[in-house]
C-alpha positions as a printed Julia matrix, in Angstrom:
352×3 Matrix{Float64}:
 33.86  47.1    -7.28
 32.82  50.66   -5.31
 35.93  51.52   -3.73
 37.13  54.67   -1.29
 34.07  56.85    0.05
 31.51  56.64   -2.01
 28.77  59.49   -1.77
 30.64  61.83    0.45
 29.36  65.17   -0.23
 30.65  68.1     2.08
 32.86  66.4     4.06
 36.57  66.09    3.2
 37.97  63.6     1.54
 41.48  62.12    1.35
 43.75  63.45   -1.61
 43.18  60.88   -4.67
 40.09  58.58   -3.51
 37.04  57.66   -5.3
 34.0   60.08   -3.41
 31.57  58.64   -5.89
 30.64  56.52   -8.81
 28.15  57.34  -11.48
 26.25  54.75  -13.4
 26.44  55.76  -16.86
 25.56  53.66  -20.28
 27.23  50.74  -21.21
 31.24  50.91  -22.65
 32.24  54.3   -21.59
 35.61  55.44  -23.13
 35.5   59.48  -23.78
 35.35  61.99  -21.26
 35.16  65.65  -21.41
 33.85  68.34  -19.25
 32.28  71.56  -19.93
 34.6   74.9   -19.19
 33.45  76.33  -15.66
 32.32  72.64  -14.5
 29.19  72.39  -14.88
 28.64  68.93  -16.88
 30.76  66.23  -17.55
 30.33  64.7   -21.15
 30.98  60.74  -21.55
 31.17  58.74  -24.67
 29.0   55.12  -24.28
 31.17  52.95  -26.59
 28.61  49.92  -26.41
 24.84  51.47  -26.36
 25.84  54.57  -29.32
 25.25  57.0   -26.56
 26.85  59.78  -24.67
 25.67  60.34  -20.64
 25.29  64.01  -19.59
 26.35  64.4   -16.02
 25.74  67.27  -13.65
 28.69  67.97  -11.12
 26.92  69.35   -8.56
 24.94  66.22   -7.55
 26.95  63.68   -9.82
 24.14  62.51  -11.24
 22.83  61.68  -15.25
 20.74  64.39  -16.24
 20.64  62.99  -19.83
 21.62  60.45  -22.21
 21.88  61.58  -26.27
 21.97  59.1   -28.68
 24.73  59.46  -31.21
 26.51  57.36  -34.12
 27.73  53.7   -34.02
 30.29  53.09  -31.53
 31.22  56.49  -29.79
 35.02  56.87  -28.65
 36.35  60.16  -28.17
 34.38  63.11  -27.02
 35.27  67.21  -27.0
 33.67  69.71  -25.69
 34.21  73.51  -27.71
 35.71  76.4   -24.58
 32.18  78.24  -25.75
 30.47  74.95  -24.13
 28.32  75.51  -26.75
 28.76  72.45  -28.35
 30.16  68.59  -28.12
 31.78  66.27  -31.03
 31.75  62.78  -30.38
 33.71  60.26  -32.67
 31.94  57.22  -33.89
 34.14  54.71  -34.97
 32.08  51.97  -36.52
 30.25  54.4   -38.72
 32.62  57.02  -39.51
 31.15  60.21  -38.36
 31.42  62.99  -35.37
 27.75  63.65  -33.96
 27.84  67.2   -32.8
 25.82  67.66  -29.82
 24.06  71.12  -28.97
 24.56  71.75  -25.47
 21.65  73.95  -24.58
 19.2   70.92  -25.41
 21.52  68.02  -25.64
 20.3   67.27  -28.98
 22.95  65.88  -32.11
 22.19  68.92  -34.66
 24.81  67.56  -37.16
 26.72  64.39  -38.57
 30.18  64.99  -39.75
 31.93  62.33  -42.43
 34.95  61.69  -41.7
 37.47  59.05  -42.28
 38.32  55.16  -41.42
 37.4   54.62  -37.75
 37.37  58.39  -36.72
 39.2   57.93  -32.92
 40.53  60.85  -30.95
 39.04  64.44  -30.65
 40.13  67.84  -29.61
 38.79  71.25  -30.33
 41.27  74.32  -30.73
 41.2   76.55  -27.99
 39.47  79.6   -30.19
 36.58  77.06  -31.27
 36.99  77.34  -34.79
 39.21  73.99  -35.89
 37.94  70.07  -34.87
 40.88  67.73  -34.98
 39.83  64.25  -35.83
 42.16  61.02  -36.0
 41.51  57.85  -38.03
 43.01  54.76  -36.79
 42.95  52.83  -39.87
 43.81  55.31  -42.8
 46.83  57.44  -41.99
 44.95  60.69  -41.83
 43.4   63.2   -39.53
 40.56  65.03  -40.6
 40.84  69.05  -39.47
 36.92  69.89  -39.05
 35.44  73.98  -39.54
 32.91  74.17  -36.6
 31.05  77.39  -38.71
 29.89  74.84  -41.1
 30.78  71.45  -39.52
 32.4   70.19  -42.73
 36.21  68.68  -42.95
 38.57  71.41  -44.77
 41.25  69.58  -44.5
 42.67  65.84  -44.26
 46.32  65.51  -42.75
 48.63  62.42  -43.72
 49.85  61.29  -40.1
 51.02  57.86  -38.81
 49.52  54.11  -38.9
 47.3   54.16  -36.38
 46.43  58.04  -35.7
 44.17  57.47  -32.32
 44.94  60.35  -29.17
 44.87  63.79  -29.95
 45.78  66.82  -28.28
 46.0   70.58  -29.2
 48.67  72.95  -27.42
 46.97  75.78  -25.37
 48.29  78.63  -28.29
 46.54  76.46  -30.84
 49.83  76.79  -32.72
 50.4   72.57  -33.24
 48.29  69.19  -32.72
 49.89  66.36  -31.7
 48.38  62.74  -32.98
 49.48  59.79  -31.1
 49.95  56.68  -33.88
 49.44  53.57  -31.74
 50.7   51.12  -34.56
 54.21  52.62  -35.39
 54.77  53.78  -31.4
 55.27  57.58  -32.71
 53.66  61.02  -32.26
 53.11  63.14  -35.11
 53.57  66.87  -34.66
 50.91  69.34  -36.91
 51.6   72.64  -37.41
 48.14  74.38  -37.19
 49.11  77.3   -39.67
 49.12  74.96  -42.82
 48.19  71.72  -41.74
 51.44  70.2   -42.12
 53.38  67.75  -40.16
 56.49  69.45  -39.25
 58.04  66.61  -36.93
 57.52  62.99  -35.58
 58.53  61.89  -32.36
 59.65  58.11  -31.65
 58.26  57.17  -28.04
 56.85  53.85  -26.1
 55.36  50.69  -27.23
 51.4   50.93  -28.37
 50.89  54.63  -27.64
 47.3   55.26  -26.77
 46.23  59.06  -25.42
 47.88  62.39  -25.44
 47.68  65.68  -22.89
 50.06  68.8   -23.06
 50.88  70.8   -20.12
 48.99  74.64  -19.65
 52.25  76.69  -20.41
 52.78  74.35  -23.23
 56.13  73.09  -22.6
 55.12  69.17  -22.3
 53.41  66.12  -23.6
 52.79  63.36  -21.8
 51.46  60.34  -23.92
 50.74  56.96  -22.66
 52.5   53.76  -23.88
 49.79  50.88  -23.27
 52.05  47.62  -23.76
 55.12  48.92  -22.01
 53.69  50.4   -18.99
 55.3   54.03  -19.68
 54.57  57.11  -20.06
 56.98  59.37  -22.55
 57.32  63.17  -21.68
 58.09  64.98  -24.65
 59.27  69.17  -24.83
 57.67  70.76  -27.29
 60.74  73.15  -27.94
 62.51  70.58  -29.27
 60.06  67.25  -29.74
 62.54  64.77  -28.6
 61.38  62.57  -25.12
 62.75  63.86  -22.21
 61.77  61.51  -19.79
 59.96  58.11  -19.62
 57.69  56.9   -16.12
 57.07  53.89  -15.26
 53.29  53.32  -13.99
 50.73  50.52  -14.09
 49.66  48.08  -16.61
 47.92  48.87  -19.69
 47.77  52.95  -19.28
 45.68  54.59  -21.47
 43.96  57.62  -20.26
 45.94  61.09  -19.53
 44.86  64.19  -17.9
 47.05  66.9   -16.6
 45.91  69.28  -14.05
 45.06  72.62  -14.6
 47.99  74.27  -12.19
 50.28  71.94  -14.56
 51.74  69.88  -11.4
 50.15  66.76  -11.93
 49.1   64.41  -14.35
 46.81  61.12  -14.32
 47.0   58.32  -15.94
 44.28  55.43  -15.77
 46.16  51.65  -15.84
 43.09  49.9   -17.7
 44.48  46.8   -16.83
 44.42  46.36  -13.41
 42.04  49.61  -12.26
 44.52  52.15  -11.17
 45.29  55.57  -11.47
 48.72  56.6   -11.32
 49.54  60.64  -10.42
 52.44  61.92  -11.7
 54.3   64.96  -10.04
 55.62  66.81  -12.93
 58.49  68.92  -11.25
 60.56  65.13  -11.29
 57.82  63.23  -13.33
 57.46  60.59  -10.32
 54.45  58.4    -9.66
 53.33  60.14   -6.31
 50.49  58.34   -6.14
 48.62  55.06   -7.31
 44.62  55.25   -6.73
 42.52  52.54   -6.93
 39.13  52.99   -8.66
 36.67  50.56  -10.97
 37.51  48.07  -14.2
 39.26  48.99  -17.41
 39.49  52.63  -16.28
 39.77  54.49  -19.9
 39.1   58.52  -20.22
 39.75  60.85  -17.91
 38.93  64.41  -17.36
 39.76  67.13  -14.61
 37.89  70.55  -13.53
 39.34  73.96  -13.79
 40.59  74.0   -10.31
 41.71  70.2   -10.38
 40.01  69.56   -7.19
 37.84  66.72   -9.01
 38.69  63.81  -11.59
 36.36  62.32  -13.45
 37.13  58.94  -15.25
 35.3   55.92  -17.03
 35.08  52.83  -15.99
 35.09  50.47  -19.25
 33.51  47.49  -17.96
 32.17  48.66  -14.62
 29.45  50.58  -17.21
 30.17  53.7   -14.29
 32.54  56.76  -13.78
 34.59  57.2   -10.85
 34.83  60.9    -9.12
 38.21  61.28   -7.53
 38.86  63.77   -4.94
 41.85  65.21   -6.43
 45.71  66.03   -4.47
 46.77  70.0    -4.72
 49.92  70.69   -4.45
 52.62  72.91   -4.12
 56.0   71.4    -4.19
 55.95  68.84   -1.41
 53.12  70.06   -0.02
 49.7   68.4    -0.77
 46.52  68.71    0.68
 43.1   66.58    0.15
 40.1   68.96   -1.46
 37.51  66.63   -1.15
 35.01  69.57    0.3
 35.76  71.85   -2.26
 34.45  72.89   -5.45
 31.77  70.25   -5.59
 30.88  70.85   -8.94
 34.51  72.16  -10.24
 35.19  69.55  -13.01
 35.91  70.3   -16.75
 37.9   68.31  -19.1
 39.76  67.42  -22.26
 44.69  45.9   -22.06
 46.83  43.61  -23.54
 47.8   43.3   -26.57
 46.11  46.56  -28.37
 44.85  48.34  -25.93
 42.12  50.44  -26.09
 43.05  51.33  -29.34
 43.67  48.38  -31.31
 41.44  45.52  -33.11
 40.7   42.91  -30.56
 40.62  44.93  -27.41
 39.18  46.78  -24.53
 36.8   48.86  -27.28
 38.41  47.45  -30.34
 37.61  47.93  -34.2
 35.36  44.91  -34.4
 31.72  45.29  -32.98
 30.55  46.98  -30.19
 29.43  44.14  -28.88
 32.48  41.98  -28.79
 34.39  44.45  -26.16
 37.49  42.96  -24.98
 37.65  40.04  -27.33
């Protein structure tokens, strides 16, 4: 379903409406986007691939084969490389950007998940959503010098912008585990929603917002003290979490009925509810957060929102601006689980 305006270029666009949709390979889950905005990085669940997108055109420029059943996707603030998660073969493919080649295979554990890179580049934080662990990844050498006991089910994973702690979602046990970076150890675990799925923390550090798939929620958690501070309501099945640059908004897709919700963050409200394709998963916004970028699970496409800005009350559509300003980081299971949208079984059985 091709919804909003579709192909608008120059012209303005109304705050939080699809301007285009990208054909892209078949599954997509993962997206990530290059610092500066210059390509857009998605992870092909169900053809082992990962589509390169220029943001200027919104077009595939390339498509790099990687392991068995890509999932998460990261791209290093250098933009020298990519790590991609494959879950049925356990292993990160690391992609060089400058010829979108995969120039290295990484081990890693059970059904490696979730992905973020440290904001120096130097640490890969990998979760494994069968064996309690994350792996903790050296990009000099792309080998794993550390594994990390965390929760059952360690799937979402987010780093805070100091690089001080890494929070891993654990979908089975509805908890977040908090890593300190310095030794690798968990130093708190936070109770929040049913079937947590994805994680995003705020620029200034302050919040985490992490999506509860079979309660319809999202928990906001302060870092300062890791207890939830707030829980929103927003569609079914969310999965996907972004928060914009300015730290005002966040998105969150609703895979199961192909929303997004936007939440203001000054009174974490649901300002806005955006329709856009099928089983929206990942999402990613630019630098400026005047463009969203999120996959489409079963539409095999990724939808280009024209993003809100705001400033207390005040929002205005940007859908002229920045044209190529993007960058990144159900039922029963979600996403995450055995069964699901892009379960643990094949990757041809999606949704089963």
């Amino acid at each position: 379903m091709l919804l909003g305006m579709a192909g608008i270029g120059a012209g303005a666009a109304a705050a939080d409406t699809v301007i285009d949709t990208i054909p892209v390979g078949s599954g997509p889950v993962g997206v990530a986007a290059s610092p500066f905005g210059s390509r857009v990085y998605v992870a092909n669940t169900q053809d082992d691939s990962v589509s390169v997108i220029e943001t200027i055109g919104n077009t595939v420029i390339d498509t790099v084969g990687v392991g068995d059943g890509p999932f998460g996707v990261a791209v290093t603030p250098n933009r020298s490389h990519v790590y991609v998660t494959n879950r049925f073969d356990d292993t990160v493919s690391v992609i060089d950007t400058g010829t979108n080649t995969v120039v290295d295979s990484v081990a890693v554990g059970d059904v490696p998940h979730g992905v973020a890179v440290s904001p120096n580049g130097s640490r890969v934080y990998v979760s494994h959503l069968f064996n309690f662990t994350m792996s903790v990844i050296d990009t000099s050498t792309n080998s794993v010098v550390d594994i990390v006991a965390v929760g059952n089910g360690a799937s979402g994973v987010a780093v805070t912008p100091d690089g001080s702690h890494v929070y891993v979602v654990n979908a089975f046990e509805g908890t977040v585990s908090v890593i300190e970076t310095a030794g690798n150890t968990v130093v708190d675990t936070v109770t929040v929603g049913d079937d947590p799925s994805e994680v995003a923390v705020t620029p200034d550090g302050s919040r985490v917002y992490v999506t509860n798939t079979l309660d319809g929620s999202v928990s906001v958690i302060e870092t300062a003290g890791n207890t939830v501070v707030d829980t929103v309501a927003v569609g079914d099945s969310p999965f996907g979490v972004a928060v914009t640059p300015d730290g005002s908004g966040v998105y969150i897709t609703n895979t199961g009925e192909g929303t997004v919700s936007v939440i203001e963050t000054a009174g974490n409200t649901v300002v806005e509810t955006a329709t856009v394709g099928t089983g929206p998963a990942g999402v990613a916004l630019g630098p400026f957060g005047f463009r969203v970028y999120l996959a489409n699970f079963y539409d095999d496409a990724v939808s280009v929102i024209a993003a809100r800005k705001c400033s207390g009350s005040l929002c205005i559509a940007t859908g002229s601006l920045a044209g190529g300003g993007s960058t990144g980081s159900g039922d029963s299971g979600s996403l995450v689980g055995g069964g699901s949208l892009a379960g643990a079984g094949s990757t041809g059985s999606a949704g089963s």
